[in-house]
N, C-alpha and C positions, 0 to 999 in steps of 0.2 A: 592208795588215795584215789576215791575218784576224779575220774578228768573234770576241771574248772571248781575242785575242791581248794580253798588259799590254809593254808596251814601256817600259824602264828607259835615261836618257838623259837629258841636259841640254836645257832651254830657254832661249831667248834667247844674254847674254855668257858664260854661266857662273863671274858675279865670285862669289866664298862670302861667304856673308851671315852673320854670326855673332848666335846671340842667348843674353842670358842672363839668366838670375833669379835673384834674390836674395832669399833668409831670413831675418829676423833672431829671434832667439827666446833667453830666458833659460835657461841650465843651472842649473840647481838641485839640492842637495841635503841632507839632514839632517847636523850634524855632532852624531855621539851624544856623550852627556857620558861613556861609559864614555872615551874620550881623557884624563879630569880625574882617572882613576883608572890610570894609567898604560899605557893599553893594551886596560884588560880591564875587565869589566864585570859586575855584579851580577844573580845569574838573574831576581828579581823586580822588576826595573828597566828599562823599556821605552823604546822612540822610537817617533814613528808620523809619519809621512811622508805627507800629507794629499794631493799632488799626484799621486802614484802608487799611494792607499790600499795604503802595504804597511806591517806593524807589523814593527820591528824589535826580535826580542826582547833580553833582556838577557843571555840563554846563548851568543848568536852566533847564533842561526836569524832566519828571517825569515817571512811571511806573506802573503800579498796578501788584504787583507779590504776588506768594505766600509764604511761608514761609517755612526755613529746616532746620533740626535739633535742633529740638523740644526736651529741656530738660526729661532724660530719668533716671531710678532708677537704680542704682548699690549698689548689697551687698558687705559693705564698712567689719561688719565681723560681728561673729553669722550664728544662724543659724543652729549650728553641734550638737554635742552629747557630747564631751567631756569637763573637767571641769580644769582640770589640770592646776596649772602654767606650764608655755612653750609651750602650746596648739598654733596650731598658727591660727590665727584669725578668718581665715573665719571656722574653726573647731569646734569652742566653742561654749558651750550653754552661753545663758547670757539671762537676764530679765533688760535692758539697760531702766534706769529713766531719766536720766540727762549724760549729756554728756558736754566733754570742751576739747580742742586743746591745745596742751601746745607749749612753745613757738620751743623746737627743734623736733614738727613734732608726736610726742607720743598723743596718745590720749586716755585720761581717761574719765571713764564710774563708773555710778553707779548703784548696782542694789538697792533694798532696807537692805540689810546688809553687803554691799560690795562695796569697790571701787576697780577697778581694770585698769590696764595700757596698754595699745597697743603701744608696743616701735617702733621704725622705722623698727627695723629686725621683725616687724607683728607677736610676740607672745606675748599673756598676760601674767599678772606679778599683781599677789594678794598685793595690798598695805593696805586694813585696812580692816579689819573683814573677817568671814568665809562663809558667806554666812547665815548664821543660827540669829536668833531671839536670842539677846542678853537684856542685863540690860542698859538702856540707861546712860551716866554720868558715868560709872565706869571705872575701871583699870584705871587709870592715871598712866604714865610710862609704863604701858604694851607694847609689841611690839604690835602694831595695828594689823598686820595680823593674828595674832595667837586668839583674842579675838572677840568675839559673841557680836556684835555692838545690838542696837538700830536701829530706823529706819533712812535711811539716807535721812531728805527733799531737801538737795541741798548741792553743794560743788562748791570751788575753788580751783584753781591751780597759785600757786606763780610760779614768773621765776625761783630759784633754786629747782621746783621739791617740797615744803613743800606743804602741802594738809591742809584748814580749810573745816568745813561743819559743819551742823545742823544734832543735833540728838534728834531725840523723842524718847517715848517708842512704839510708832506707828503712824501712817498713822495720821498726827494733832493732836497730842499726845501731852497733857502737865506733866511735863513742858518740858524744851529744852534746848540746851546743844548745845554752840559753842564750839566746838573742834580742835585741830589741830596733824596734823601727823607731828610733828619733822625732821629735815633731817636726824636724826638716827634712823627712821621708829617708834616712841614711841607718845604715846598718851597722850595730856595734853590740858585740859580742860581749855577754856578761861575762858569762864561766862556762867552764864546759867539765864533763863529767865524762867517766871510764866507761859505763854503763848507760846503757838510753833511757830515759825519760817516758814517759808516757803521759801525764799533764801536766796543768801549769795551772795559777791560780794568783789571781793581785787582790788583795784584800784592800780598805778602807785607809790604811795609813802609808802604803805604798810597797808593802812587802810583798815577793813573790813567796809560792809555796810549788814543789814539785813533787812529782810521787820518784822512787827507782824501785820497781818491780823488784829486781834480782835481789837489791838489799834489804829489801823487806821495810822502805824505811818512806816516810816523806819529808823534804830537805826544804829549809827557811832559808832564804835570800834576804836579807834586809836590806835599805836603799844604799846603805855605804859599803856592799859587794862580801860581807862577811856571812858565812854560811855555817847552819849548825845542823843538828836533826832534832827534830820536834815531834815524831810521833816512830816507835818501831812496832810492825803491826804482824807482821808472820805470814800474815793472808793475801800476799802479792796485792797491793795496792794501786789502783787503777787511774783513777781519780781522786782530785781532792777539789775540794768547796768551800769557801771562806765566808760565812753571811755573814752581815752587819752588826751581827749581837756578839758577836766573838765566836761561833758554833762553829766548828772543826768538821765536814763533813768527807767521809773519806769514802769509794768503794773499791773493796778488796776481792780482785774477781775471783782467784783462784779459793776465794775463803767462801765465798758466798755472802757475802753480807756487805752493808752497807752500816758505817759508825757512825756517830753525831756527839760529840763531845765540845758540850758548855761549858763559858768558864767559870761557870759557880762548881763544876764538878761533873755534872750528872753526865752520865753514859748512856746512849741510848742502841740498839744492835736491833739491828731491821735483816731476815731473813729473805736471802734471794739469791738464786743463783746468777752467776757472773753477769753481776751488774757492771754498768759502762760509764753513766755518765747519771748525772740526776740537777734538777731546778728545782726552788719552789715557788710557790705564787705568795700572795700579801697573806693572804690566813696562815702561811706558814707552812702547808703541807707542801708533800713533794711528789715529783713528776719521777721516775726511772728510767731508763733506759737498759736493760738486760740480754745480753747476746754471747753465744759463742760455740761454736763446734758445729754451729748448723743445727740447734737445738730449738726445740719448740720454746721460746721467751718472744719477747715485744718492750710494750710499753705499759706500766705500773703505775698507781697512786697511793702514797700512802696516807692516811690519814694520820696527822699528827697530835691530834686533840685525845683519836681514840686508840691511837696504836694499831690501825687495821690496814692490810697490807691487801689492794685488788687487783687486779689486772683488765688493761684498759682495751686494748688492743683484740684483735682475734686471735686464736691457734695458729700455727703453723700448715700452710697447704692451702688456705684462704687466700681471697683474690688478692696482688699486690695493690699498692697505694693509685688511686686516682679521684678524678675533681668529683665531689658530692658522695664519695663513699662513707658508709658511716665508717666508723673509728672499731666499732666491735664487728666489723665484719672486713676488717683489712689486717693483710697478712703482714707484721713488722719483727719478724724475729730475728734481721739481720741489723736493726738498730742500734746507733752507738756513740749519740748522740744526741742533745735537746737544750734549749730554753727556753726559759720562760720571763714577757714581761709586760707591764700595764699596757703597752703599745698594741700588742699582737697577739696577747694570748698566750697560747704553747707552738712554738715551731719546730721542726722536726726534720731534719738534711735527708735525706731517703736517696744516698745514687745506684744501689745496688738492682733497681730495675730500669727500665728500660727510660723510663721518662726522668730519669735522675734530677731529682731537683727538692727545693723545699716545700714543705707543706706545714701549711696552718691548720690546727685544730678550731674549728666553731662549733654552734651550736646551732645549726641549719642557717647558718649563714649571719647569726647576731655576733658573733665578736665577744660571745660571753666563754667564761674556760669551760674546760672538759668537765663532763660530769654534773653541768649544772641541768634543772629540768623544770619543765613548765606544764603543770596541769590545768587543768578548766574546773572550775564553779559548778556544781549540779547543774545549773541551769542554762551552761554555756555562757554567759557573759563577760564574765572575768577571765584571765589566765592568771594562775602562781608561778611566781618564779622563784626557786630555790637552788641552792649550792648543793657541791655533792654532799655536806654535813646534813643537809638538809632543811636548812634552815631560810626563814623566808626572807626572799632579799625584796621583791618588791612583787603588787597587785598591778594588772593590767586590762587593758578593754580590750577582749578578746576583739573585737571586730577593729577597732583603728588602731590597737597597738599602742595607744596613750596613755600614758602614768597615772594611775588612780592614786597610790602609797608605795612609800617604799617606807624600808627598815632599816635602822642604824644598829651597829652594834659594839658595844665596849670591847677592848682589848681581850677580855678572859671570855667574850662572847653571849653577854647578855645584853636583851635587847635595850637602848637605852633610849631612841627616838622612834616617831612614826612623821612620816613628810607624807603632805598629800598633795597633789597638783599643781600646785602655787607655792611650794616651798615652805609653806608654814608648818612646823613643828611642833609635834606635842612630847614634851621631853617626860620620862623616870626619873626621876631623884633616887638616889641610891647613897647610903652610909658607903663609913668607908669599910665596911667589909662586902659590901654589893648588895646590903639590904635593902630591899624597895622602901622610899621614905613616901615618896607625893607623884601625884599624877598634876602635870601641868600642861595647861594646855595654852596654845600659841599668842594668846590673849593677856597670859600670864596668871588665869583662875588655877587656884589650885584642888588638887582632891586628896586630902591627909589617908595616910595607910598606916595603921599600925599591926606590926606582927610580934607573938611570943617569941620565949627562949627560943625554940625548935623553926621558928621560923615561917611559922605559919598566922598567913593574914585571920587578923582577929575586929579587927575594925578600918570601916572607913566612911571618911567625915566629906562631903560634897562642897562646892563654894556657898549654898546656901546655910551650910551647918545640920543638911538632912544629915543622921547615922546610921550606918547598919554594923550588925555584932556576928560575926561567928565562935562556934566553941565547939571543938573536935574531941574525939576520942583519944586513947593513951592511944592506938595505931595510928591518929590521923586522918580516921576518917568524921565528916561532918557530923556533928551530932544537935547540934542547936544552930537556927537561924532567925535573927530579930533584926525584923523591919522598923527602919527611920519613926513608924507609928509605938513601937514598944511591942506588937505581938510576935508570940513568937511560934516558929514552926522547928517539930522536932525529927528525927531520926533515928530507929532501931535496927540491929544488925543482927547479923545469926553470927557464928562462930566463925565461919570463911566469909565476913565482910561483906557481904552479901546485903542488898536493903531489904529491910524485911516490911517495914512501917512507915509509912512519911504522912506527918497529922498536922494538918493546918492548922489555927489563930482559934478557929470553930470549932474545934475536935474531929474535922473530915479527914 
């Protein structure tokens, strides 16, 4: 062969070798609520779509923008040097395990031999033990603060302020010891168990609920000290969560996942490795916490409307937590812990680096939760502000920061009001299956809406009784429009939907 001749040709049997690769990846998309309005949608009423930054407006256009005010870290307190009850907050040293919001706004913190309190005037306040390595199960009746605890794996807080928690002799120490702090600050021992505990949990009617790793099981306390087992789960069980609707929420680290079991029935199984601890916010969704082995995890949201599980946090090897860091560029995979509540947002115990202390999540410093985002108006004037669903929570004057509208939304999340500046309300009428009925507006005029079987607006009548008519194709898309005057204007489509024709009243 000549030199720099390429020769095409088989080597060797010539048997064909086949090889392939495979993708797997989430389709995603926003489903706008103008669908809750039969089709059509309100100009001043937005979507914004956070995975492909594009705003969808509420005229029908769309946008591709980028995105601001990107959730940011604030030192919530810790941090300092001193130790003292009445230290005030962002002054005190603290080694913060476990953390909980109580209901007037206080928030309690544990370290490992201490629980201690951040009252609303922001000084701590020693409620049980000294800090120091005590005898786990002892002093019954002692004032809690004055005695040398055990180790503390997890605590709750009742609405009158009474504190239970788990106590070892150490770090998964057996055995274990449900405790409670009296509201005359005294120490008295529920039960105690062969096995250690890992959390604790007081639901709405006054029961405890505990997890025991080893047993694979989570354990019911009821208030008159009788004890059964209410869930066996297989998947070491880490955590458990009682919300107010009855939802059972549990995380099973060694299983990977985290459960949610309603009491109509339903199961829900959210994939994640050795999750910790988890919150949620009023929408219902939830916050994670995921840690273990020194594994690249952090902190998680999931989205519960859509079932989509994201990660909030940075990678692993990213800068540790400090003041104004964003959120997706701090390193939390030692996290093990969180709540969340209308007071504060998402809080977050962080002692594993040097500045050991709590941190609140904002949104460049508004007090709004993670995830949520604010775009600008073409034209600069405006700011949007949206949840991470994406959905519009309220319009603002990009220059003062002043409330132009905000948005109301029903329980199943459709829009049901618009308030603009002065509180005035222009409310949706809605059937009771969520059909849009009337537009009203704050004065009490109404604007009649009627839609077909399928759902789609077909007319609507103004307070003066002007009407306009639509009439769609079997896909749904528009095909006849008649103006309040009777003419009408039409629409042709090719095969993929596509407009092909649009002929005005004139035949243009």
């Amino acid at each position: 062969v000549a030199a720099g001749a390429q020769v095409i040709g088989r080597r060797g049997s010539g048997a064909a070798i086949e090889i392939r690769q495979e993708h797997e990846l989430a389709l995603t998309g926003i489903a706008p609520d103008s669908v809750a309005l039969g089709g059509w949608g309100l100009d001043r009423h937005h979507t914004y779509d956070a995975a492909t930054a594009t705003l969808y407006r509420g005229d029908g256009t769309r946008r591709r923008v980028g995105r601001l005010g990107r959730e940011r870290l604030v030192r919530f307190a810790g941090g300092g040097d001193q130790d003292a009850d009445g230290t005030e907050a962002l002054s005190v040293r603290m080694d913060p395990r476990r953390i909980q919001v109580g209901e007037d706004g206080s928030v309690y913190y544990a370290s490992p031999h201490r629980i201690r309190r951040i009252g609303p005037d922001r000084r701590v306040q020693t409620l049980a033990g000294t800090g120091v390595a005590g005898t786990a199960g002892a002093h019954d009746g002692a004032l809690a603060r004055t005695v040398d605890l055990g180790y503390i794996m997890d605590f709750d807080v009742g609405p009158d302020g009474r504190i239970w928690f788990v106590e070892t002799p150490h770090y998964r120490g057996n055995p274990s010891y449900v405790r409670e702090v009296t509201p005359d600050g005294r120490l008295r021992t529920l039960t105690d168990f062969r096995y250690y505990q890992t959390a604790i949990d007081l639901d709405a009617g006054g029961t405890l609920y505990v997890t025991e790793p080893i047993h694979d099981r989570v354990t019911r306390i009821d208030p008159d000290g009788t004890t059964r087992t209410v869930a066996h789960t297989h998947y070491w069980p880490w955590c458990v969560k009682h919300r107010a609707d009855g939802t059972l929420f549990i995380c099973h680290t060694h299983g990977g996942r985290v459960t949610a079991d309603a009491p109509d029935g339903s199961h829900i199984e959210i994939s994640l490795r050795y999750p910790q601890d988890l919150a949620w916010d009023p929408a219902g969704d939830l916050y994670i916490a995921a840690a273990g082995y020194d594994l690249d995890l952090g902190l998680y949201f999931y989205d519960w409307a859509r079932g989509l599980l994201s990660r909030l946090s940075a990678p692993k090897g990213a800068a540790p937590p400090r003041e104004g860091a964003l959120l997706t560029e701090t390193d939390l995979h030692d996290l093990v812990d969180l709540d969340y509540s209308a007071a504060y947002g998402l809080l977050l115990p962080y002692p594993w680096d040097q500045t050991s202390a709590i941190w609140q999540v904002t949104n460049s410093g508004t007090g709004n939760r993670p995830g949520d985002s604010f775009i600008p108006s073409a034209d600069g004037r405006l700011l949007y502000h949206f949840d991470i669903r994406g959905r519009h929570l309220d319009t603002r004057d990009a220059l003062t920061g002043g409330l132009r509208e905000r948005f109301h939304y029903d329980p199943d999340g459709r829009l049901e009001a618009i308030e603009d500046r002065d509180g005035r309300r222009t409310r949706i009428e809605r059937d009771a299956d969520g059909r849009a009925q009337a537009l009203v507006s704050p004065d009490g005029a109404r604007t009649e809406l009627r839609l077909d079987a399928a759902g789609r607006l077909t007319q609507v009548t103004d307070p003066t009784g002007a009407t306009w008519r639509f009439a769609y194709t079997d896909t749904g898309l528009l095909r006849r429009f008649t103006d309040p005057g009777g003419h009408p204007h039409t629409y042709t489509y090719d095969a993929d939907g596509r407009l092909l024709q649009d002929r005005d009243p004139l035949g243009g």
